[in-house]
C-alpha positions in Angstrom: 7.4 21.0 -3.8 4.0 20.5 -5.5 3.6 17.3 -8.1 0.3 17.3 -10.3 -1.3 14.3 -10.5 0.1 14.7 -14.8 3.9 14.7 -13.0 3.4 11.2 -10.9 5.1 8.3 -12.2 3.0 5.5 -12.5 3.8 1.7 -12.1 2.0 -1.6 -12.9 2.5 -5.0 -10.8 2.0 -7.9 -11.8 0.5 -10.3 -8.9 2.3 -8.1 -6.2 4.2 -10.0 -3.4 2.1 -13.0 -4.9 -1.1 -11.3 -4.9 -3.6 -11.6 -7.7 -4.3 -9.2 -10.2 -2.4 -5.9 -11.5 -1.8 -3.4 -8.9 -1.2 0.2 -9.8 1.4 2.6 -7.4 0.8 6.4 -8.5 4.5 7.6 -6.7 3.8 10.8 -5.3 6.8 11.2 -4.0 10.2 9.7 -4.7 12.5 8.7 -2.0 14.9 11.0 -3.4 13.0 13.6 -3.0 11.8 13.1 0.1 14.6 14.1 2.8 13.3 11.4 5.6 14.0 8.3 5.7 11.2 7.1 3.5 11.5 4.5 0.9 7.5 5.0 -0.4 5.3 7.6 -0.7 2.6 6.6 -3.1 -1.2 5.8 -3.6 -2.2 2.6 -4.5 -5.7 1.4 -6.5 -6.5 -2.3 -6.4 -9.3 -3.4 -8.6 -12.0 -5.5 -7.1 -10.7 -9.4 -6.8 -6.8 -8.6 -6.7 -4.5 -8.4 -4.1 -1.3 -7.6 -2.3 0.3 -10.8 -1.0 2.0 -11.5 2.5 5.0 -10.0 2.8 6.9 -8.7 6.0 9.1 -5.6 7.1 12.5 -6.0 8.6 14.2 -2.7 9.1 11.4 -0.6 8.3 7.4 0.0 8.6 4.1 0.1 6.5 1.2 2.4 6.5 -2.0 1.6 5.2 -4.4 4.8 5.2 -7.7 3.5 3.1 -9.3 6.0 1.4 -11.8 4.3 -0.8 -13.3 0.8 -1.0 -13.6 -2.3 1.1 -10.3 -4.4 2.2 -9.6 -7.8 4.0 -6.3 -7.2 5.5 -4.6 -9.8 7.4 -2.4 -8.1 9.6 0.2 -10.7 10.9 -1.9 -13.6 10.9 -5.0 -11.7 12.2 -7.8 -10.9 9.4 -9.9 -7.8 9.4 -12.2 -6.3 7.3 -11.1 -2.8 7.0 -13.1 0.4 4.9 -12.1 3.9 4.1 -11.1 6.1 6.4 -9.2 3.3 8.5 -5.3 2.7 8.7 -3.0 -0.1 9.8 0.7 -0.2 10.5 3.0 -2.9 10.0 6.6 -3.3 10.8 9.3 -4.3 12.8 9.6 -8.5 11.2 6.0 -8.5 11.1 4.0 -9.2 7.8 0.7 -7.8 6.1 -1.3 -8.5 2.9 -4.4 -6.6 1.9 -6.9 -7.8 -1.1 -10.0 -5.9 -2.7 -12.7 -7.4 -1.3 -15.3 -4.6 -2.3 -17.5 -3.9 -6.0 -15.4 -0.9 -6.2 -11.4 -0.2 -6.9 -9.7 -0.2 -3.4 -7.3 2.7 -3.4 -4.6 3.6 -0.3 -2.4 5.9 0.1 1.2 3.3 1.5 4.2 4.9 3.4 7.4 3.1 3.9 9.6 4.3 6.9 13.0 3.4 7.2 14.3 2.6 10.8 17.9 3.3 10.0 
């Protein structure tokens, strides 16, 4: 199956899991397309200043792959400063929240994996 980027829904959130800002998802994949357990397949552009707010996974696990800009990421109570190219996975009750921290849109492509 090949989606051009024309064919991918796109979404706007407002203040994100109590972030700041308007965060867009490009959905490259649905879930319902996707025959794994996956509940989000999408890439994800933060402009400079916003944010994703602290949120947790029960029952399920986050990927983070950055591929542009500069992020602080506090990754269950630990903050790092993270920059393309580098990943971070949260799950399992444990909680992440990223923010823009660059002069630059952050953008990342996010993952959601379903335990069950």
């Amino acid at each position: 199956m090949i989606h051009t980027a024309s064919q991918m829904k796109i979404e706007l959130r407002e203040n994100m899991r109590g972030g700041q800002g308007t965060i867009q998802i490009t959905h490259l994949f649905t879930s319902e397309e996707l025959k794994g357990k996956c509940r989000l397949c999408a890439r994800i552009s933060i402009a400079p200043g916003d944010s994703i707010g602290f949120h947790e996974h029960q029952n399920e696990e986050e990927v983070y792959i950055l591929t542009r800009g500069t992020a602080l990421v506090n990754d269950d109570g630990v903050e790092r400063e993270l920059v393309a190219g580098d990943a971070i996975l949260t799950g399992g009750g444990k909680g992440h929240s990223i923010k823009n921290i660059g002069k630059e849109p952050l953008e990342l492509i996010a993952v959601i994996l379903l335990y069950q």
